[in-house]
C-alpha positions as a LaTeX table, in Angstrom:
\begin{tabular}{lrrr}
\hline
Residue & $x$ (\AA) & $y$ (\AA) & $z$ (\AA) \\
\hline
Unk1 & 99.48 & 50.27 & 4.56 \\
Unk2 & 97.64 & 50.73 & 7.58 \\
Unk3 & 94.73 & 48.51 & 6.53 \\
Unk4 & 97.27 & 46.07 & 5.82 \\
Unk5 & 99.20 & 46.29 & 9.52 \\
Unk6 & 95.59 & 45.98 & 11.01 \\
Unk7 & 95.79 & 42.54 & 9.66 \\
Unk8 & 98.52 & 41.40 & 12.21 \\
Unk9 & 97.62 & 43.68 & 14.85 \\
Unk10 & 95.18 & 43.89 & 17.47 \\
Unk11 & 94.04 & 47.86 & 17.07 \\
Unk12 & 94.74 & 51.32 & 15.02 \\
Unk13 & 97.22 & 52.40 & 17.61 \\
Unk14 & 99.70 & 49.18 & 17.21 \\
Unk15 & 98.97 & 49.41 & 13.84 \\
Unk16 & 100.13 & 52.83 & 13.11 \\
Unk17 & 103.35 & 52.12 & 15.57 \\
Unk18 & 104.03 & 49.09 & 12.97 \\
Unk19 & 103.46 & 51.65 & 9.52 \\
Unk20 & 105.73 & 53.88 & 11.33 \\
Unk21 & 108.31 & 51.73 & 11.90 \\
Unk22 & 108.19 & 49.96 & 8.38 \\
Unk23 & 108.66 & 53.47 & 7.01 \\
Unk24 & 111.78 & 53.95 & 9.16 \\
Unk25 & 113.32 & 50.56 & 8.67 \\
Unk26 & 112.61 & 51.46 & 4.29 \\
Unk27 & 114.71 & 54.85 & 4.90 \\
Unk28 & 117.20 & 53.42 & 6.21 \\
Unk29 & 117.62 & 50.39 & 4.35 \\
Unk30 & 119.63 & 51.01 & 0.54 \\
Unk31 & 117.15 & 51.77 & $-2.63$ \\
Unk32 & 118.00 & 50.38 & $-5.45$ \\
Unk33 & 116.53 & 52.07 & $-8.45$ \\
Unk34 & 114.55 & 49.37 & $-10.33$ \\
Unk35 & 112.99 & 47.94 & $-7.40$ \\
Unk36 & 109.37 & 48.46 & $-6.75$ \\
Unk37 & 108.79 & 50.57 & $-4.03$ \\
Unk38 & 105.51 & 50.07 & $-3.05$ \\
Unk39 & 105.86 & 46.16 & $-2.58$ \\
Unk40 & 108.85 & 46.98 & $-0.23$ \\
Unk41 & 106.93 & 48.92 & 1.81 \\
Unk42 & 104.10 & 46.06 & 2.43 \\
Unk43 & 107.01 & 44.07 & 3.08 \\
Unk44 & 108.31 & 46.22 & 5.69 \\
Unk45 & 105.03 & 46.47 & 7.07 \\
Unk46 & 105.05 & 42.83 & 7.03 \\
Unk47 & 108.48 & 42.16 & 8.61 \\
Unk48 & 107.50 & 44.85 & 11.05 \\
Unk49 & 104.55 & 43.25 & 11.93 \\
Unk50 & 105.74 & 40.17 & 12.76 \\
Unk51 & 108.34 & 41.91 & 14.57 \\
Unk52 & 106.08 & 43.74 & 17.06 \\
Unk53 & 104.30 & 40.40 & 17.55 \\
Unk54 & 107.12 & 38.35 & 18.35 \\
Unk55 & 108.50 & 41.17 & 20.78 \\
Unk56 & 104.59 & 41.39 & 22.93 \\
Unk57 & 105.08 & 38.04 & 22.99 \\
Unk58 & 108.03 & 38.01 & 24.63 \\
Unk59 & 107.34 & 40.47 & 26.71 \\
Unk60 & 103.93 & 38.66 & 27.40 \\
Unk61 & 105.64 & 35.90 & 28.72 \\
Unk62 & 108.28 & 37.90 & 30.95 \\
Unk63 & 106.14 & 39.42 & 32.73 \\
Unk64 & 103.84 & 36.72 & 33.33 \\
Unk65 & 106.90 & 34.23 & 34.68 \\
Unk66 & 107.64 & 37.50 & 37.00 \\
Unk67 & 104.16 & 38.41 & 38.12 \\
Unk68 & 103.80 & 34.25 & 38.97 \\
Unk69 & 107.22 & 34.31 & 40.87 \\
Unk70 & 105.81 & 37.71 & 42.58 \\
Unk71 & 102.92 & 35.79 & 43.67 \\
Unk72 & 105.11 & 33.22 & 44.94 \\
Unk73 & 106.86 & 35.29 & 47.04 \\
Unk74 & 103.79 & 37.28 & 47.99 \\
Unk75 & 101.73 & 34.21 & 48.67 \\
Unk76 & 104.77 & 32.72 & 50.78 \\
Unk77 & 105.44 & 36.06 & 52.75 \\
Unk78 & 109.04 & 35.29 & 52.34 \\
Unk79 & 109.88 & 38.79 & 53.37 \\
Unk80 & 108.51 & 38.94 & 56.33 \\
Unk81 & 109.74 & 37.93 & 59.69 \\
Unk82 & 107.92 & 35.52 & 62.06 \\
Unk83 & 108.38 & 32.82 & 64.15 \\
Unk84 & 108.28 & 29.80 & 61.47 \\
Unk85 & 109.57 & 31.64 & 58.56 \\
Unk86 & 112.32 & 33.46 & 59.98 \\
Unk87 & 115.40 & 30.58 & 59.28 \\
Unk88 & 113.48 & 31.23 & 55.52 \\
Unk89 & 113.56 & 35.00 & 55.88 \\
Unk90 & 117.44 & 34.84 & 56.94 \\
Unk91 & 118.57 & 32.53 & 54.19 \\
Unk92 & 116.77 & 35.62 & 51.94 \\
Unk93 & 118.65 & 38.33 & 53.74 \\
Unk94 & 121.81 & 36.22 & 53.40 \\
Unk95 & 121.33 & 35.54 & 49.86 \\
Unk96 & 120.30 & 38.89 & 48.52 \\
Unk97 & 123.30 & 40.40 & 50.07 \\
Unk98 & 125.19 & 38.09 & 47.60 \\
Unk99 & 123.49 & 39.12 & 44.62 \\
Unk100 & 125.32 & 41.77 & 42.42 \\
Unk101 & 124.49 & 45.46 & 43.33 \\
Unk102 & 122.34 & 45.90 & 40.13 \\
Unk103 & 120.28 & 43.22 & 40.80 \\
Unk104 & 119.96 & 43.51 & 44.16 \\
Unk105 & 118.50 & 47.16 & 43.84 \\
Unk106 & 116.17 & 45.96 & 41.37 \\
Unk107 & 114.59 & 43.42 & 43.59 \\
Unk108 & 114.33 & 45.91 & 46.28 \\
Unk109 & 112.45 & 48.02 & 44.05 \\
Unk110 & 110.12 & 45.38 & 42.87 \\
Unk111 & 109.48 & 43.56 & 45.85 \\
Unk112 & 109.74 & 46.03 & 48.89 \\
Unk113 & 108.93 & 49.51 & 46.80 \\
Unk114 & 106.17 & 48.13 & 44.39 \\
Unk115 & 107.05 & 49.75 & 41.24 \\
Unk116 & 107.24 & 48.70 & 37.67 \\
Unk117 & 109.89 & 47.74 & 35.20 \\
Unk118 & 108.93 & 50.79 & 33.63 \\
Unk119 & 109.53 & 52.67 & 36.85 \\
Unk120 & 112.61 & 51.03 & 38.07 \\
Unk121 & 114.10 & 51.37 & 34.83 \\
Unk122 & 113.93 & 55.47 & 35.04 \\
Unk123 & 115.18 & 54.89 & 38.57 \\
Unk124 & 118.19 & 53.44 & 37.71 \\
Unk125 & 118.42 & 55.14 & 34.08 \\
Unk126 & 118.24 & 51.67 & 32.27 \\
Unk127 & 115.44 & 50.14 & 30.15 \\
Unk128 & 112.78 & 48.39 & 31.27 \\
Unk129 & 113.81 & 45.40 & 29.65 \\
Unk130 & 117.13 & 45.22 & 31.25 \\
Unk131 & 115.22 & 45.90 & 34.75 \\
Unk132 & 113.41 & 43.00 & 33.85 \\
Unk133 & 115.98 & 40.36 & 32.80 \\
Unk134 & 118.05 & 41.38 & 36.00 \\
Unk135 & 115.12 & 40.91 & 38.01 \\
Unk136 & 115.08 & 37.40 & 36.28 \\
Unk137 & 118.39 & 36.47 & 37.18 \\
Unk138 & 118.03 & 37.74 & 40.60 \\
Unk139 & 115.33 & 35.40 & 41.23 \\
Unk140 & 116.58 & 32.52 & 39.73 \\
Unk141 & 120.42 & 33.16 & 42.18 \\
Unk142 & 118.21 & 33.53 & 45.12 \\
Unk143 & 116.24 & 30.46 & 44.38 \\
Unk144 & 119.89 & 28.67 & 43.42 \\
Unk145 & 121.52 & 29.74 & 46.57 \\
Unk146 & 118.70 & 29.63 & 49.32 \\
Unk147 & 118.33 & 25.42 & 47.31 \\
Unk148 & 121.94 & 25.07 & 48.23 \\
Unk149 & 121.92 & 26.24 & 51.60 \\
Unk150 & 118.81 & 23.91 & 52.35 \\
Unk151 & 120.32 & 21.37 & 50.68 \\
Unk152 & 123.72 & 21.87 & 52.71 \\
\hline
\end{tabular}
């Protein structure tokens, strides 16, 4: 089995994360009695191989949209007052105060403390994907209200 999740993984330690989880989705899945045991379990492996694949892909692609919007705001210095970004700086200010309390904590966290999904998400005592997809929508309400205020 673990030969076989090697296949569709990158190394031994994914692979035994996808064995182990094909095992646990088999458990708890019904049995019938004539079926053949041993090709549901490569098809578990299967299934849970694709599975972890699809999900690191996902997660691939979150975090690369976020670490290229935290460049963005890095690269702009949004954040930080002086003399020809401060009008910029306030529209921020005025904006993130707007934002819902969850994600306005999480952008704090990100942006001003530095720390991880992983990090905020024990913080705040959520997951880091839900740390992430708030940060997400933060982002995208501060870029939707600071376009409306500049457009106003």
């Amino acid at each position: 089995m673990l030969l076989f999740a090697k296949q569709f993984v990158a190394n031994q330690a994914d692979a035994e994360d996808v064995v182990q989880e094909a095992f646990r989705r088999y458990w708890r899945s019904t049995h019938r009695e004539n079926e053949n045991t041993v090709s549901m379990l490569f098809g578990s492996v299967r299934w849970a191989a694709l599975d972890f694949i699809r999900q690191n892909e996902r997660r691939r692609k979150r975090e690369t949209s976020a670490s290229q919007d935290q460049a963005l705001l890095n690269g702009s210095q949004m954040f930080e007052r002086s003399l020809e970004n401060e009008e910029l700086s306030d529209q921020v200010q005025c904006a993130l105060q707007k934002l819902p309390e969850a994600q306005r904590q999480i952008v704090v966290l990100k942006v001003w403390g530095g720390l991880t999904y992983e990090q905020i998400g024990q913080t705040l005592g959520v997951s880091p994907n839900t740390a992430s997809s708030r940060y997400r929508y933060a982002l995208d309400g501060l870029r939707k209200m600071i376009r409306k205020d500049t457009h106003a």
